[in-house]
C-alpha positions in Angstrom: 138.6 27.2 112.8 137.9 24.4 110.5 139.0 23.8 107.1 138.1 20.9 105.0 139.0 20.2 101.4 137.4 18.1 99.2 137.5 17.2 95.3 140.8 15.5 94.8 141.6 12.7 92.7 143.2 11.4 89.5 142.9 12.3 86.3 144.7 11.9 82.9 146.4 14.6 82.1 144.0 17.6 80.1 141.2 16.6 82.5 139.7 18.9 85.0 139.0 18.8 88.6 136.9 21.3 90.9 138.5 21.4 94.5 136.1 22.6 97.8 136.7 23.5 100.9 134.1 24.2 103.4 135.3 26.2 106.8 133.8 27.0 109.8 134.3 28.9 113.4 135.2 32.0 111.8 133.6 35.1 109.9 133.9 33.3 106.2 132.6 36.5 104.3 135.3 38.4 106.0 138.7 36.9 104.9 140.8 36.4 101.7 140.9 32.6 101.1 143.6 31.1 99.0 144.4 27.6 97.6 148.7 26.6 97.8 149.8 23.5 96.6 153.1 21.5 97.2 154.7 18.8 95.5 156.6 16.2 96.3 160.3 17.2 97.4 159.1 21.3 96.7 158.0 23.6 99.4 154.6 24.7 99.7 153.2 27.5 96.7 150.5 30.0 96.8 148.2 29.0 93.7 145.6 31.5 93.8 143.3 34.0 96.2 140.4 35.5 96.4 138.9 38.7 98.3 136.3 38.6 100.9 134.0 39.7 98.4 135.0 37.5 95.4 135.5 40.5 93.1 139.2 40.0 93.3 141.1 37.2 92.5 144.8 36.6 91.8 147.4 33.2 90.5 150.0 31.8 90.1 151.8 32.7 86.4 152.0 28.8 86.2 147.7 28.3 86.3 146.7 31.6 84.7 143.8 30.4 82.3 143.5 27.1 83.5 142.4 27.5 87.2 139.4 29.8 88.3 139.3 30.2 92.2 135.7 31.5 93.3 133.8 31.4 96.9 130.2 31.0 97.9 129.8 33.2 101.3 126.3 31.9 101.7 127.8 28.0 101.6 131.1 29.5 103.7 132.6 27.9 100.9 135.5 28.4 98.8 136.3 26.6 95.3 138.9 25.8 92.8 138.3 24.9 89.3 141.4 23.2 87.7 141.2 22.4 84.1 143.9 21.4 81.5 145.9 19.6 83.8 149.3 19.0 83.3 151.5 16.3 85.0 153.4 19.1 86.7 150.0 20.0 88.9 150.5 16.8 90.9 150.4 18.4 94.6 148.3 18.3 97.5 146.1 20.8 97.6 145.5 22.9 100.7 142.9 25.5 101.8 144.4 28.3 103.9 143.2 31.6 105.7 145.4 33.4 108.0 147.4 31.0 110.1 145.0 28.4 109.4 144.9 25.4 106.9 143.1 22.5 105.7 144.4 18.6 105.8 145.0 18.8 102.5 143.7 16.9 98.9 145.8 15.1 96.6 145.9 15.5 93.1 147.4 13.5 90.6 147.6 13.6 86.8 148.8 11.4 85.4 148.2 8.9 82.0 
């Protein structure tokens, strides 16, 4: 199992980012993916999931409105749009399905 994020950055704080994360060696189309985050010092936080099928998604109370989680099953890709970013979203951002995770992208707002 492979899991590869991409889309990181910095940007100024109100500014948007779009997260990917490709995977591989599994069934994609199968499993609930889900995007965590931790900061620096702070443990590791679920952010947001999504079904197999995409018709469900759930996040945290902290990114309700401002990040959209979706998945391409065609691409075995899954996605995270992060808009109105606040200074507080500074994390790596990691890909995870069952016991398995990504490396990890940073992202930092910040003025």
């Amino acid at each position: 199992v492979q899991l590869v994020e991409s889309g990181g950055g910095l940007v100024q704080p109100g500014g948007s980012l779009r997260l990917s994360c490709a995977a591989s060696g599994f069934t994609f189309s199968s499993d609930l993916m889900s995007w965590f985050c931790q900061a620096p010092g702070k443990q590791r936080e679920l952010v947001a999931c999504i079904s197999s099928t995409g018709g469900t998604t759930t996040y945290a109370d902290s990114v309700k409105g401002r990040f959209t989680i979706s998945r391409d099953n065609d691409k075995n890709t899954v996605y995270h749009q992060l808009d109105s970013l606040k200074p507080e979203d500074t994390a790596v951002y990691y890909c995870q399905t069952a016991a398995f995770w990504g490396q990890g992208t940073q992202v930092t707002i910040a003025s």
